[in-house]
N, CA, C and O atoms as a Tripos MOL2 file, in Angstrom:
@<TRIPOS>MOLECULE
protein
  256   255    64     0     0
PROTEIN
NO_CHARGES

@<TRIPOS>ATOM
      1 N         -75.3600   -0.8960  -73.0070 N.3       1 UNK1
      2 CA        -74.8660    0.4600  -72.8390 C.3       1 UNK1
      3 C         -73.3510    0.4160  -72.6250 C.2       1 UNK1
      4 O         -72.9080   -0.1660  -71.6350 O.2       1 UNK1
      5 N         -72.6750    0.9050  -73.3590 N.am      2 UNK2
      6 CA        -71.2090    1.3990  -73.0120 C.3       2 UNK2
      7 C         -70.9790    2.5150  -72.6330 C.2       2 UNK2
      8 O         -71.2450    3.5890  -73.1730 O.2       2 UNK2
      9 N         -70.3230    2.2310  -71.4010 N.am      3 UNK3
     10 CA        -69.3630    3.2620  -70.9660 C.3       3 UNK3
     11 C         -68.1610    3.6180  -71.0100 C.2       3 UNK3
     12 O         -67.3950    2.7360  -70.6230 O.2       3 UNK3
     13 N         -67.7390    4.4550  -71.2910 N.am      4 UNK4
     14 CA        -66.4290    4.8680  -71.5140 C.3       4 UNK4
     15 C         -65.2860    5.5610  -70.0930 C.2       4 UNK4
     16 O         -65.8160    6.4250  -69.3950 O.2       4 UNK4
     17 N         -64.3020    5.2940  -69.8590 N.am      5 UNK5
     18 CA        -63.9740    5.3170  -68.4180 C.3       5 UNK5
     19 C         -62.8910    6.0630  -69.1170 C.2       5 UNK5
     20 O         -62.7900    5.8650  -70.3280 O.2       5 UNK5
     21 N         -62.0380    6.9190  -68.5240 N.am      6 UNK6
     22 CA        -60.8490    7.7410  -68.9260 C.3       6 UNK6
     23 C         -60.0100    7.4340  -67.8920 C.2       6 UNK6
     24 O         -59.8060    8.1750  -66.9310 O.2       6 UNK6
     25 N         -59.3080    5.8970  -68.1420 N.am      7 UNK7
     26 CA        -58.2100    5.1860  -67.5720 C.3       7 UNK7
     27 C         -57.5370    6.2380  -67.1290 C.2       7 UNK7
     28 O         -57.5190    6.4100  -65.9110 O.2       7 UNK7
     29 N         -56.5990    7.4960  -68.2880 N.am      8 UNK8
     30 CA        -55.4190    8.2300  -68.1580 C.3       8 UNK8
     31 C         -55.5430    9.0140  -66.5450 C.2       8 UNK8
     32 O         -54.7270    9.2770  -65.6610 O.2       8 UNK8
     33 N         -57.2350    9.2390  -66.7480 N.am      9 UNK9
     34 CA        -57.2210   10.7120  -65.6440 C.3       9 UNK9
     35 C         -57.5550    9.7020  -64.7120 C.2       9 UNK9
     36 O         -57.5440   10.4440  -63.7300 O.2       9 UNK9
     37 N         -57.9190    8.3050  -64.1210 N.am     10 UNK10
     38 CA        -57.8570    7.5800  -62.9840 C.3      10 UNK10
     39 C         -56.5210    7.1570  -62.6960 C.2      10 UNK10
     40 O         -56.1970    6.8430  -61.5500 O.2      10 UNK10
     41 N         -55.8290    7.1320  -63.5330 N.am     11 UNK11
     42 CA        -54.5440    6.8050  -63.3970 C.3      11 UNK11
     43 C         -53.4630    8.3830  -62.4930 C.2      11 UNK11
     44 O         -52.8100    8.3240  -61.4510 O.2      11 UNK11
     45 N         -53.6270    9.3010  -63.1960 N.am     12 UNK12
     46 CA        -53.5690   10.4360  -63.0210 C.3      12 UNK12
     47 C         -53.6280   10.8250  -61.0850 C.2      12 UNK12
     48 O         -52.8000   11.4160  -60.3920 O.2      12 UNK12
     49 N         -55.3410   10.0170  -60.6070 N.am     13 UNK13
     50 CA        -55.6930   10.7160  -59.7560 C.3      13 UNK13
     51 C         -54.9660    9.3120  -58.5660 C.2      13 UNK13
     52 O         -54.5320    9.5170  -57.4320 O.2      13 UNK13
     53 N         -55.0170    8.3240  -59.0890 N.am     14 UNK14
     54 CA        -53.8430    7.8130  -58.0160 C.3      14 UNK14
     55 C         -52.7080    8.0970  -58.2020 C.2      14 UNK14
     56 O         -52.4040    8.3510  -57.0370 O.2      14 UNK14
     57 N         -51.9930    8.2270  -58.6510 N.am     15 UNK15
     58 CA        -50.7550    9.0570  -58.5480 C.3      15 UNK15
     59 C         -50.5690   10.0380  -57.3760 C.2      15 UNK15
     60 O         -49.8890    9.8660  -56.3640 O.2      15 UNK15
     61 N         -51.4180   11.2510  -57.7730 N.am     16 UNK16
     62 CA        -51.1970   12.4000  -57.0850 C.3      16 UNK16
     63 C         -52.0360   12.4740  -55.3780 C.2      16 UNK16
     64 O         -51.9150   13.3860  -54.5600 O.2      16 UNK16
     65 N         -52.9170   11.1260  -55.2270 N.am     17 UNK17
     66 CA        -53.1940   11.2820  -54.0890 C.3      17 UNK17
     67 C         -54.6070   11.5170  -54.1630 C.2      17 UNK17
     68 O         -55.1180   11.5390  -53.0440 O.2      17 UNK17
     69 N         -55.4300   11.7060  -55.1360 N.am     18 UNK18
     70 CA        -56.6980   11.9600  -55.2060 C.3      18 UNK18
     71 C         -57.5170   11.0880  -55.0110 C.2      18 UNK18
     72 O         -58.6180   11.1830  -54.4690 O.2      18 UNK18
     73 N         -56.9010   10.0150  -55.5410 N.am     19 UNK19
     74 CA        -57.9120    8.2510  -55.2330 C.3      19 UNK19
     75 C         -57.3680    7.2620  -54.4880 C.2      19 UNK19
     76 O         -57.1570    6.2600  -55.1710 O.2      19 UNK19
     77 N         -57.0860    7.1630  -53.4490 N.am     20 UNK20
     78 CA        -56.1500    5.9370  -52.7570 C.3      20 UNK20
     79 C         -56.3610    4.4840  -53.6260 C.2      20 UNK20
     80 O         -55.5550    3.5580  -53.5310 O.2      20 UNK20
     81 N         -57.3780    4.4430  -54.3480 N.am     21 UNK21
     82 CA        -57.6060    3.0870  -55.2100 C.3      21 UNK21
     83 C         -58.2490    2.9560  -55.6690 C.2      21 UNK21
     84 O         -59.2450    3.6300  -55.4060 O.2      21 UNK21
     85 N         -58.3310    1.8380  -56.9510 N.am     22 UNK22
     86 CA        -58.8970    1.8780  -57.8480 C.3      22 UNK22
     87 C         -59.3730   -0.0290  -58.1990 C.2      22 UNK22
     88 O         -58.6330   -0.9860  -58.4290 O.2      22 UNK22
     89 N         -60.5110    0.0350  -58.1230 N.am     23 UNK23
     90 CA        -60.9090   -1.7220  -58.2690 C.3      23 UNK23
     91 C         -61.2900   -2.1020  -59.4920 C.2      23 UNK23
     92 O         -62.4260   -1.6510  -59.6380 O.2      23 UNK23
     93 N         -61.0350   -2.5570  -60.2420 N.am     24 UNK24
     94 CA        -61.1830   -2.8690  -61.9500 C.3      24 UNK24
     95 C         -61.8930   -4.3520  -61.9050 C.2      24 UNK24
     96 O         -61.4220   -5.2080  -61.1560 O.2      24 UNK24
     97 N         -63.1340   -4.6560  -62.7940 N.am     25 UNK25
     98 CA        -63.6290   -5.8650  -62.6360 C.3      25 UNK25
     99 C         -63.1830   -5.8460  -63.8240 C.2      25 UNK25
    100 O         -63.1760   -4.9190  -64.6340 O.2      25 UNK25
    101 N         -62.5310   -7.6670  -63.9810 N.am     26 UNK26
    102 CA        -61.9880   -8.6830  -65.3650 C.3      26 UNK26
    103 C         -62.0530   -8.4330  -66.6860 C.2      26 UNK26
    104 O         -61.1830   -8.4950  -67.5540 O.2      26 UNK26
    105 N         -63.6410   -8.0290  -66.7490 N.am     27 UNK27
    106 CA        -64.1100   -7.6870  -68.1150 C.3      27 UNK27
    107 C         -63.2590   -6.1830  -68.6690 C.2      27 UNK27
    108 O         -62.8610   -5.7890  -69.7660 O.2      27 UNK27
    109 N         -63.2450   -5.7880  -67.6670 N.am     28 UNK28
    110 CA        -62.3870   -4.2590  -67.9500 C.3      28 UNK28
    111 C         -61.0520   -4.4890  -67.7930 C.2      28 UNK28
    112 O         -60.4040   -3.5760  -68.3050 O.2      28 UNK28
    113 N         -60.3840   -5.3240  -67.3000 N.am     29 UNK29
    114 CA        -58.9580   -5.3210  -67.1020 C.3      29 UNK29
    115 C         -58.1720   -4.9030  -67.8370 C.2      29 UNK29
    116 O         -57.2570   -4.1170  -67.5920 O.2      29 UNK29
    117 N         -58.5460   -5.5450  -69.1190 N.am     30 UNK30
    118 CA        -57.5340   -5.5790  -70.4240 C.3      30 UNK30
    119 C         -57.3290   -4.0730  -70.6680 C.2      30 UNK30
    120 O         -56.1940   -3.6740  -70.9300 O.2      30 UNK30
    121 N         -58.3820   -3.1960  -70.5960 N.am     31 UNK31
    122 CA        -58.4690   -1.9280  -71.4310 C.3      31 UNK31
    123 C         -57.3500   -1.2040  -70.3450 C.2      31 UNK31
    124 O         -56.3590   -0.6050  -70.7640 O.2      31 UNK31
    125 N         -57.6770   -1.3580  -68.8210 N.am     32 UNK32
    126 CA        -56.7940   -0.4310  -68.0810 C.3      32 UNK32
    127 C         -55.4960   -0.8230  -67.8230 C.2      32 UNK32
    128 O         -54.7580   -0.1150  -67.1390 O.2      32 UNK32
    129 N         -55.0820   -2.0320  -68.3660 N.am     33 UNK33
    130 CA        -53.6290   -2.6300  -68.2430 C.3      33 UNK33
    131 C         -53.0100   -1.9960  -69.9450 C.2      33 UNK33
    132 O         -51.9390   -1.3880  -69.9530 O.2      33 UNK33
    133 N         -53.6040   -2.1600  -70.9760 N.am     34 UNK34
    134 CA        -52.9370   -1.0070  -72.1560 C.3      34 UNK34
    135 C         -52.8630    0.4850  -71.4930 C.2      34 UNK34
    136 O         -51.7670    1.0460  -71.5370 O.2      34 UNK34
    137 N         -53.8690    1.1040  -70.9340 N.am     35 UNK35
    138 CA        -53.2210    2.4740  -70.9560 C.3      35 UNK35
    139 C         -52.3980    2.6820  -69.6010 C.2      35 UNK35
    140 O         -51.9500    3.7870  -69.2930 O.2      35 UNK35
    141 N         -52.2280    1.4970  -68.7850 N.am     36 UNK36
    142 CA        -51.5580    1.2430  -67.6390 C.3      36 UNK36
    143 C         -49.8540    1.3490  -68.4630 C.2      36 UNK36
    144 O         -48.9040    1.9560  -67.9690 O.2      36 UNK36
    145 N         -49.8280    0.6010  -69.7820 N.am     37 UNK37
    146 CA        -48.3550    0.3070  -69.8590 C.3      37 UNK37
    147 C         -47.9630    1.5110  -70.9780 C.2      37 UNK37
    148 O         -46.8980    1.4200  -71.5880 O.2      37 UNK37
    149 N         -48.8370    2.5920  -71.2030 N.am     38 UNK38
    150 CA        -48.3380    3.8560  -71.7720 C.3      38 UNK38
    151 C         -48.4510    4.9030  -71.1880 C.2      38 UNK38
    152 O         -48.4010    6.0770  -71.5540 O.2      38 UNK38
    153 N         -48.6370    4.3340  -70.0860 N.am     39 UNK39
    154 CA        -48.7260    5.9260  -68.4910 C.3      39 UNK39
    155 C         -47.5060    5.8700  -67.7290 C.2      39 UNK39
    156 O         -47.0440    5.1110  -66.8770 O.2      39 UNK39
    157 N         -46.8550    7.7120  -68.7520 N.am     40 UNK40
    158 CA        -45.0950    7.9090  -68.0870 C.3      40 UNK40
    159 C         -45.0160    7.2870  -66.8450 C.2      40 UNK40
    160 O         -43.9880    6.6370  -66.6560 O.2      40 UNK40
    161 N         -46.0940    7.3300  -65.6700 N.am     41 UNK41
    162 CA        -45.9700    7.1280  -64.5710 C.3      41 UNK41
    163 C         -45.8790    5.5840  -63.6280 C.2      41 UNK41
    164 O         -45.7870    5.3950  -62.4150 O.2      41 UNK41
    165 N         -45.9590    4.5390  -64.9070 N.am     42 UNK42
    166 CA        -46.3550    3.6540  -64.7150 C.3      42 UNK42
    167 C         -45.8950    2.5260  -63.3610 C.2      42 UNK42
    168 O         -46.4910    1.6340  -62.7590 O.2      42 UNK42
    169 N         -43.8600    3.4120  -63.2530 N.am     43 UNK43
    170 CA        -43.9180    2.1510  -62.0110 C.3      43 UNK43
    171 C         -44.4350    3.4640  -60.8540 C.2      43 UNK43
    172 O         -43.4570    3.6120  -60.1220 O.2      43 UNK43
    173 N         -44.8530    3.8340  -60.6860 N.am     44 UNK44
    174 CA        -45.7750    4.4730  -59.0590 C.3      44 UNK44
    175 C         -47.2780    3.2300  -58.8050 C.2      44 UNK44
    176 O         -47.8550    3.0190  -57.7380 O.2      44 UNK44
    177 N         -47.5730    2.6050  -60.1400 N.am     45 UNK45
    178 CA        -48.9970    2.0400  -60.2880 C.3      45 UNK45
    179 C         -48.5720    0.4720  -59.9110 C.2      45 UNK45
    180 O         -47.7750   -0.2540  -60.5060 O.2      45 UNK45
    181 N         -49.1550    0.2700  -59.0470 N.am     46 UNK46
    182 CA        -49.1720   -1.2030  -58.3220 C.3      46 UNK46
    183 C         -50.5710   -1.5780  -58.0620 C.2      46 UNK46
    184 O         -51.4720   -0.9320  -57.5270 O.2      46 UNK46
    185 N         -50.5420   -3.5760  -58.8970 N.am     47 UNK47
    186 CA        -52.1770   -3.6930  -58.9780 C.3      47 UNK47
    187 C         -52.1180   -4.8160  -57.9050 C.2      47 UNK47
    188 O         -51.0390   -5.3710  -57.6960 O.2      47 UNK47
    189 N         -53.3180   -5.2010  -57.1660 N.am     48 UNK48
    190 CA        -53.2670   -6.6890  -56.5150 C.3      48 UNK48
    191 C         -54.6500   -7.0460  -56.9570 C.2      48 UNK48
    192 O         -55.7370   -6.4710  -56.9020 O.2      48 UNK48
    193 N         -54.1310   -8.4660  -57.5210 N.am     49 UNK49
    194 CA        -55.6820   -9.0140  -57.5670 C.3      49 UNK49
    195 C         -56.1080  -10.0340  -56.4230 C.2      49 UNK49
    196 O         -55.3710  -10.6240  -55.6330 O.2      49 UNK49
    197 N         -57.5120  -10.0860  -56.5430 N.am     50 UNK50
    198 CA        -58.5460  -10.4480  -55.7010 C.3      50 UNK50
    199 C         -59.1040  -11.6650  -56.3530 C.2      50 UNK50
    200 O         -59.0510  -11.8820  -57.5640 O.2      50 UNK50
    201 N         -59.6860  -12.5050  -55.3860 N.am     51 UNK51
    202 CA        -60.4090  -13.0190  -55.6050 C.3      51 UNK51
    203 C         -61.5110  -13.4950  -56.6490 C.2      51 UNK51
    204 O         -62.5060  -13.4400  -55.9260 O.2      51 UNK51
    205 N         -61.8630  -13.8280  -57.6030 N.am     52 UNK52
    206 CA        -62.5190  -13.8880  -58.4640 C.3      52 UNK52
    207 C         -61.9390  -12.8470  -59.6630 C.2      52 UNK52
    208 O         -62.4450  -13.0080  -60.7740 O.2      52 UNK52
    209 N         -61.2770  -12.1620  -59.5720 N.am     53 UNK53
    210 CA        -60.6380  -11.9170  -61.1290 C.3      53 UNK53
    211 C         -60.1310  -10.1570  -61.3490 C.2      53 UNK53
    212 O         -59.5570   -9.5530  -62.2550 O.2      53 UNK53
    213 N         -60.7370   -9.7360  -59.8910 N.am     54 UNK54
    214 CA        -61.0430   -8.0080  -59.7680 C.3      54 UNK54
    215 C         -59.4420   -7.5190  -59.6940 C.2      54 UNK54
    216 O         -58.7000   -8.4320  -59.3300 O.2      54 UNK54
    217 N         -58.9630   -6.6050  -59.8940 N.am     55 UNK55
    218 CA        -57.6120   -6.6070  -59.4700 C.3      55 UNK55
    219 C         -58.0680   -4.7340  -58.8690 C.2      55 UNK55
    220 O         -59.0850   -4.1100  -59.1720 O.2      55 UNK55
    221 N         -56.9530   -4.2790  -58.0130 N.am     56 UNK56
    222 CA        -57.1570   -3.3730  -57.0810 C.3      56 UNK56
    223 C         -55.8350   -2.8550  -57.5630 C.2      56 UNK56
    224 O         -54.8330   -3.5660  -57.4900 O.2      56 UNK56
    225 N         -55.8020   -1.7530  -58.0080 N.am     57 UNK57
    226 CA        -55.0550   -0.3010  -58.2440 C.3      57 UNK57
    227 C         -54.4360    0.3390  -57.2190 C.2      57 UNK57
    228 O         -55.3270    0.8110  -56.5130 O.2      57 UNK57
    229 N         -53.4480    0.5770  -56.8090 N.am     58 UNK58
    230 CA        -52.9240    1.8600  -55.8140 C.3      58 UNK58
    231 C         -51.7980    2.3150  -56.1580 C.2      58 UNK58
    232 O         -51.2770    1.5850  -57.0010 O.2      58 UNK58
    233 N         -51.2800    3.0630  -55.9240 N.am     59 UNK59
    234 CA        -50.2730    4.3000  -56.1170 C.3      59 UNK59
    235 C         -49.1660    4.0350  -54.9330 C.2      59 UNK59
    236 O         -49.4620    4.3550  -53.7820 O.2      59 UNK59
    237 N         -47.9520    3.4770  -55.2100 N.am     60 UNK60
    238 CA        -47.1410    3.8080  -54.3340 C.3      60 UNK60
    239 C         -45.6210    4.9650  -54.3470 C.2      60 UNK60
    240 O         -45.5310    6.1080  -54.7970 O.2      60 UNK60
    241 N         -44.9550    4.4070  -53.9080 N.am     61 UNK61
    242 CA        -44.1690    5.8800  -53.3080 C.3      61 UNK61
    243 C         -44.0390    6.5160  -54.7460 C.2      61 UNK61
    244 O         -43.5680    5.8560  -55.6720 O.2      61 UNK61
    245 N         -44.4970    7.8940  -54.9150 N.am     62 UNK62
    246 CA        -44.0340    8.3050  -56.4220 C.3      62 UNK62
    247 C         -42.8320    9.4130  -56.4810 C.2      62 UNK62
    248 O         -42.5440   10.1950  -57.3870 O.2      62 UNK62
    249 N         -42.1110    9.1650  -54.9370 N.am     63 UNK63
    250 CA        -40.8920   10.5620  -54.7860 C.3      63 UNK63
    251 C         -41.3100   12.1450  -54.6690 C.2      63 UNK63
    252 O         -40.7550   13.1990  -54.9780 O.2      63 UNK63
    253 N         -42.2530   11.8770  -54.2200 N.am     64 UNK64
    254 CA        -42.2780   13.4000  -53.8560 C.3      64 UNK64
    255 C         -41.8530   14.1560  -52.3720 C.2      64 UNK64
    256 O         -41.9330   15.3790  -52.2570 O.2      64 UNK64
@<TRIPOS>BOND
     1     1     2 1
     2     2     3 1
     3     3     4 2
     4     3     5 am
     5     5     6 1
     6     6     7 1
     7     7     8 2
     8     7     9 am
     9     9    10 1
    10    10    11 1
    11    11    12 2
    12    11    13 am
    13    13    14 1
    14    14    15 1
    15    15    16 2
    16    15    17 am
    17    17    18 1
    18    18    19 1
    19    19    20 2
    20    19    21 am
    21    21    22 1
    22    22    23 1
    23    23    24 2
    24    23    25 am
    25    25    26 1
    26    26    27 1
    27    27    28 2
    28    27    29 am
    29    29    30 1
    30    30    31 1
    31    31    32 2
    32    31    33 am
    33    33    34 1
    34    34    35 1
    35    35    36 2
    36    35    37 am
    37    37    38 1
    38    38    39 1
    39    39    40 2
    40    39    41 am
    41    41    42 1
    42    42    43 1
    43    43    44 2
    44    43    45 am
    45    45    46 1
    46    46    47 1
    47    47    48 2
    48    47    49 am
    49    49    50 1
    50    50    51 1
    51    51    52 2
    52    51    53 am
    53    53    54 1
    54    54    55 1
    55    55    56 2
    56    55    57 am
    57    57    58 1
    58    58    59 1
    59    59    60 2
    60    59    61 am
    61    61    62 1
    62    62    63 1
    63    63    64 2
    64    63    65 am
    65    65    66 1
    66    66    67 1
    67    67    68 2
    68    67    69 am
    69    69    70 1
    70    70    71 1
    71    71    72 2
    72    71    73 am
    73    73    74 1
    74    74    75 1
    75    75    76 2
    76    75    77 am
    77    77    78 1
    78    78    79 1
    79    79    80 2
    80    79    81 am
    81    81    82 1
    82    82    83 1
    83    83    84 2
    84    83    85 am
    85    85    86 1
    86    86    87 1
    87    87    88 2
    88    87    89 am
    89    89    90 1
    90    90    91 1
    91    91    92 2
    92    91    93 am
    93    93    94 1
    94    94    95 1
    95    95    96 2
    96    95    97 am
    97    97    98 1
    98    98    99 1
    99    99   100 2
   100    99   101 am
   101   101   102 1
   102   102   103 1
   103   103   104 2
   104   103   105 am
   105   105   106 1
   106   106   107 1
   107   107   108 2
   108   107   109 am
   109   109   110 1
   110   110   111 1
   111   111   112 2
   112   111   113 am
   113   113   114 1
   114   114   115 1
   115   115   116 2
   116   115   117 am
   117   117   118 1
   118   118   119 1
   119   119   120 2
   120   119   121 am
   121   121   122 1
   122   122   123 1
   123   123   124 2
   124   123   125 am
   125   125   126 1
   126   126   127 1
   127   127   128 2
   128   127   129 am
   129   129   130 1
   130   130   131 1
   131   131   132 2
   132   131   133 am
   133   133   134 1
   134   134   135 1
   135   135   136 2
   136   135   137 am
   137   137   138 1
   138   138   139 1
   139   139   140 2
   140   139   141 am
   141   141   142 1
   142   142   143 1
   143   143   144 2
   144   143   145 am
   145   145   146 1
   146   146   147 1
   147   147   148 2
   148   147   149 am
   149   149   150 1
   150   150   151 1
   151   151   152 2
   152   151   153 am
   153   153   154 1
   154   154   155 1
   155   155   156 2
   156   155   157 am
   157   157   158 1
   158   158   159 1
   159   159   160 2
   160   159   161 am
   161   161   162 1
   162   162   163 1
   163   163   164 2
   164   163   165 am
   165   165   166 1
   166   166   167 1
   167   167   168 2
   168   167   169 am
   169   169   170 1
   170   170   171 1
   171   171   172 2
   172   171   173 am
   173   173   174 1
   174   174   175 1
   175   175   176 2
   176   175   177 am
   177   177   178 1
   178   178   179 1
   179   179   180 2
   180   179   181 am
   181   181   182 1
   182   182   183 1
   183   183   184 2
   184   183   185 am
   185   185   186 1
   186   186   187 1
   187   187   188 2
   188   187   189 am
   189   189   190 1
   190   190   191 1
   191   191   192 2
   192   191   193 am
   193   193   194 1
   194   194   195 1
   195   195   196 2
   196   195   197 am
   197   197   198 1
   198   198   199 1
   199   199   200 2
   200   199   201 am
   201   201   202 1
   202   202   203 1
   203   203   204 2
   204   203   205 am
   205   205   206 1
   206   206   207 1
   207   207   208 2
   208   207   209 am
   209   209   210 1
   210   210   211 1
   211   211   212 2
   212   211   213 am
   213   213   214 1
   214   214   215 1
   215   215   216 2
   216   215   217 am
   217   217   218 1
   218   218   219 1
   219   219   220 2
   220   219   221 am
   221   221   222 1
   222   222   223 1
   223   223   224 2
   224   223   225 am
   225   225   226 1
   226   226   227 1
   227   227   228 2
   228   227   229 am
   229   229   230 1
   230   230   231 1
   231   231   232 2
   232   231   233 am
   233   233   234 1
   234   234   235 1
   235   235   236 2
   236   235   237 am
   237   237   238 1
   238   238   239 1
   239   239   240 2
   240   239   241 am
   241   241   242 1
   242   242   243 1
   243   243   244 2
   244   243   245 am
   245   245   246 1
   246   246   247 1
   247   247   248 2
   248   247   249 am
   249   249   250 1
   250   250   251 1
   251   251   252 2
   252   251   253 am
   253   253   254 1
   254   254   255 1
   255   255   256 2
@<TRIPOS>SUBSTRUCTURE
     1 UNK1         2 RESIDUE 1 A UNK
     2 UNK2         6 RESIDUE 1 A UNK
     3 UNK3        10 RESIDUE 1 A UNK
     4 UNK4        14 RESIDUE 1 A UNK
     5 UNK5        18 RESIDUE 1 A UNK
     6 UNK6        22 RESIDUE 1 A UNK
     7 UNK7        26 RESIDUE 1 A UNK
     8 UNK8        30 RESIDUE 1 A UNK
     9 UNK9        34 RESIDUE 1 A UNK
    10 UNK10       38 RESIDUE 1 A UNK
    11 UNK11       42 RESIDUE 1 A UNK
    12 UNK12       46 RESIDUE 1 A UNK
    13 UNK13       50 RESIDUE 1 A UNK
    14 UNK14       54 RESIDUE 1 A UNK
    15 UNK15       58 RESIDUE 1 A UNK
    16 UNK16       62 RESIDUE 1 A UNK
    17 UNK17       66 RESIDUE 1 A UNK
    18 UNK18       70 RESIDUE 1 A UNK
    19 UNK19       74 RESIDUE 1 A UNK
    20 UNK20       78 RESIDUE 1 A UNK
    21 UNK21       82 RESIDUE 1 A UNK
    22 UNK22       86 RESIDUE 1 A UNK
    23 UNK23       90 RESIDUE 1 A UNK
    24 UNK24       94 RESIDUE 1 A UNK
    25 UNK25       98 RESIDUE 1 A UNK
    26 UNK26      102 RESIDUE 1 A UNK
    27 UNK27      106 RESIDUE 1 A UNK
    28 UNK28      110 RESIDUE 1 A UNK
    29 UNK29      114 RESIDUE 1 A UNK
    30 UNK30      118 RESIDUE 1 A UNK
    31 UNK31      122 RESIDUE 1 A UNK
    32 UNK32      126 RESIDUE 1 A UNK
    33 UNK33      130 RESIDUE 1 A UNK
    34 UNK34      134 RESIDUE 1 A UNK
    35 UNK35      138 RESIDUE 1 A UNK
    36 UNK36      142 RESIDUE 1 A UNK
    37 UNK37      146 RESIDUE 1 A UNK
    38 UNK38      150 RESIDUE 1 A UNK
    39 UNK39      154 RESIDUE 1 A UNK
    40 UNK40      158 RESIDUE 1 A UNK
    41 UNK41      162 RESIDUE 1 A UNK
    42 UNK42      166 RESIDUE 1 A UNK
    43 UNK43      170 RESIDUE 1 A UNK
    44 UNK44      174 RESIDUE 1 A UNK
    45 UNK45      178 RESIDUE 1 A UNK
    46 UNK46      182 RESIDUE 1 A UNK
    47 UNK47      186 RESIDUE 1 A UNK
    48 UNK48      190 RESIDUE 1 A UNK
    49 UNK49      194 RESIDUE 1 A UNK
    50 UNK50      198 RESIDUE 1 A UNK
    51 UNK51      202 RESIDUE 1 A UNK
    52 UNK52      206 RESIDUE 1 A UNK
    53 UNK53      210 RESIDUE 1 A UNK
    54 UNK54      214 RESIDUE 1 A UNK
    55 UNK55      218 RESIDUE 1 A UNK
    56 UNK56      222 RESIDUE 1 A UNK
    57 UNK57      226 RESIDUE 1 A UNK
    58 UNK58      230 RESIDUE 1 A UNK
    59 UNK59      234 RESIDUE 1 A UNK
    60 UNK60      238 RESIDUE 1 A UNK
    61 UNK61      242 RESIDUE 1 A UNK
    62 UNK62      246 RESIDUE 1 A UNK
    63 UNK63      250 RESIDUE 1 A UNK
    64 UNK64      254 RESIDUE 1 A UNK
């Protein structure tokens, strides 16, 4: 089964404060690091990875 995830609008909702974070497992990485590097917003988006391969999403200062 595939699922389809809409990177833009998770991307979107850390930004503005809606998701404090976002945990991406390996297999998915690749897809959210392309629409990571065509999102206007991109330096607010800071990833840390984890342990075994997961990397963790958050939103920092975006100037408001």
């Amino acid at each position: 089964m595939v699922i389809f995830l809409d990177y833009q609008k998770i991307l979107d909702q850390l930004v503005s404060g809606e998701l404090k974070e976002y945990k991406v497992e390996p297999e998915d990485a690749f897809d959210l690091q392309k629409t990571i590097r065509n999102y206007g917003k991109r330096q607010y988006i800071t990833g840390r990875a984890e342990r075994g391969g997961a990397i963790v999403y958050t939103a920092t200062n975006t100037g408001d």
